[in-house]
C-alpha positions as CSV (number, residue, x, y, z in Angstrom):
1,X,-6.0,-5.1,13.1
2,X,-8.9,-5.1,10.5
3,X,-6.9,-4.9,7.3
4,X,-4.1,-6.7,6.0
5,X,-2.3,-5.8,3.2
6,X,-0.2,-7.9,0.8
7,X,2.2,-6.3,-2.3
8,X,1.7,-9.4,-5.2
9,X,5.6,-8.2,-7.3
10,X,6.5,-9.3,-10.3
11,X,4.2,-9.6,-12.8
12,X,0.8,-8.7,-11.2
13,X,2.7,-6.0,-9.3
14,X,-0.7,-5.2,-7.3
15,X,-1.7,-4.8,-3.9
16,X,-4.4,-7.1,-2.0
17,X,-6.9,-6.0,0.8
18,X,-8.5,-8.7,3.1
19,X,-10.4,-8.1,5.9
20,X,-9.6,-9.9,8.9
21,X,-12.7,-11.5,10.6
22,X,-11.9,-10.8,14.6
23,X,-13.7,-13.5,15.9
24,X,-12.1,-16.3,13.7
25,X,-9.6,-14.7,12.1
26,X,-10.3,-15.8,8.6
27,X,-9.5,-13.6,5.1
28,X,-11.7,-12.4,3.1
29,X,-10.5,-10.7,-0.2
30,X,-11.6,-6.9,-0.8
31,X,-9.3,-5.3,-3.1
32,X,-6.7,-5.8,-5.8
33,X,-5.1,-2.3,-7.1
34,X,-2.6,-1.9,-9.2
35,X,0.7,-0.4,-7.9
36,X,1.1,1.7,-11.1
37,X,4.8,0.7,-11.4
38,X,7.1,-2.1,-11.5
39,X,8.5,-3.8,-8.2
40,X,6.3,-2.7,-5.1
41,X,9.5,-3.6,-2.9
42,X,7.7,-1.8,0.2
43,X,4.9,0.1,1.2
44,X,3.7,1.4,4.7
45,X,1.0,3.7,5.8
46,X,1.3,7.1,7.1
47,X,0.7,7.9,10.6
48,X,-2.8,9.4,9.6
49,X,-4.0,6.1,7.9
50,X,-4.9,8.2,5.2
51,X,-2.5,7.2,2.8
52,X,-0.6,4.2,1.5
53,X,2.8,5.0,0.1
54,X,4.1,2.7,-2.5
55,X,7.8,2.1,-3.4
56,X,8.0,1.2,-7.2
57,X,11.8,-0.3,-6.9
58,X,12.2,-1.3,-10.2
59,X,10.1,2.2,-12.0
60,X,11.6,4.6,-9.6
61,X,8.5,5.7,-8.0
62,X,6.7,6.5,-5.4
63,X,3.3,6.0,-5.5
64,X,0.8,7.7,-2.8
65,X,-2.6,6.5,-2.9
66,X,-5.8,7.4,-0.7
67,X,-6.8,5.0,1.9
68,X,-10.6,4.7,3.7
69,X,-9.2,3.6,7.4
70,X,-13.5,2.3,7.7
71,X,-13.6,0.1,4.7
72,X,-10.0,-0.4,4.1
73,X,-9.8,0.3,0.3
74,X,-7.7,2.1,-1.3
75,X,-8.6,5.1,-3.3
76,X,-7.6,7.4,-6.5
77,X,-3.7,8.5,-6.7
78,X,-2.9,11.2,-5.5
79,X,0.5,11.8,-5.8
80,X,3.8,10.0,-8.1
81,X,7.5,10.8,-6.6
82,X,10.3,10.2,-9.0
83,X,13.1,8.2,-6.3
84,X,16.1,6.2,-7.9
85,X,15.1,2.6,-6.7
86,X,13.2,3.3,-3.2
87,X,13.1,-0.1,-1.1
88,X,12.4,1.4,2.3
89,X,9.8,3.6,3.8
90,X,9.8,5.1,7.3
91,X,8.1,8.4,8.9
92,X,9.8,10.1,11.3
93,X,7.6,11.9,13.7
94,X,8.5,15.5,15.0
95,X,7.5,15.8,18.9
């Protein structure tokens, strides 16, 4: 509930971080990071919050980046997957 994240397709293809002010609720802009592909049609945090995963439809990637769950930025890459036109991301949890 501090963060919210926001994928800008197309031609900026970038993600946006705003921080969300709890007592009002307004945005404030923190971040714009490149998705390092073409298409961010989804992306989703890992259970962690350490990492945002990227889905690159239109490059055929996934992109994993580091995320700082204090400040809300993202970080360096850390990781490119090769995936024929990902759209969806889910993590399914092992009990």
């Amino acid at each position: 509930g501090k963060f919210l994240y926001v994928s800008n397709r197309g031609t900026a293809n970038q993600l946006l971080v705003f921080a969300i002010d709890p007592a009002t609720g307004h945005l404030s802009e923190l971040q714009r990071r490149a998705v390092e592909g073409d298409h961010p049609r989804e992306f989703s945090l890992d259970p962690s919050g350490k990492f945002l995963l990227i889905a690159n439809q239109k490059s055929n990637q996934i992109v994993v980046v580091e995320r700082d769950a204090k400040t809300g930025l993202l970080g360096k890459t850390v990781q490119k997957l090769a995936m024929d036109a990902p759209s969806d991301l889910r993590f399914l949890l092992r009990q």
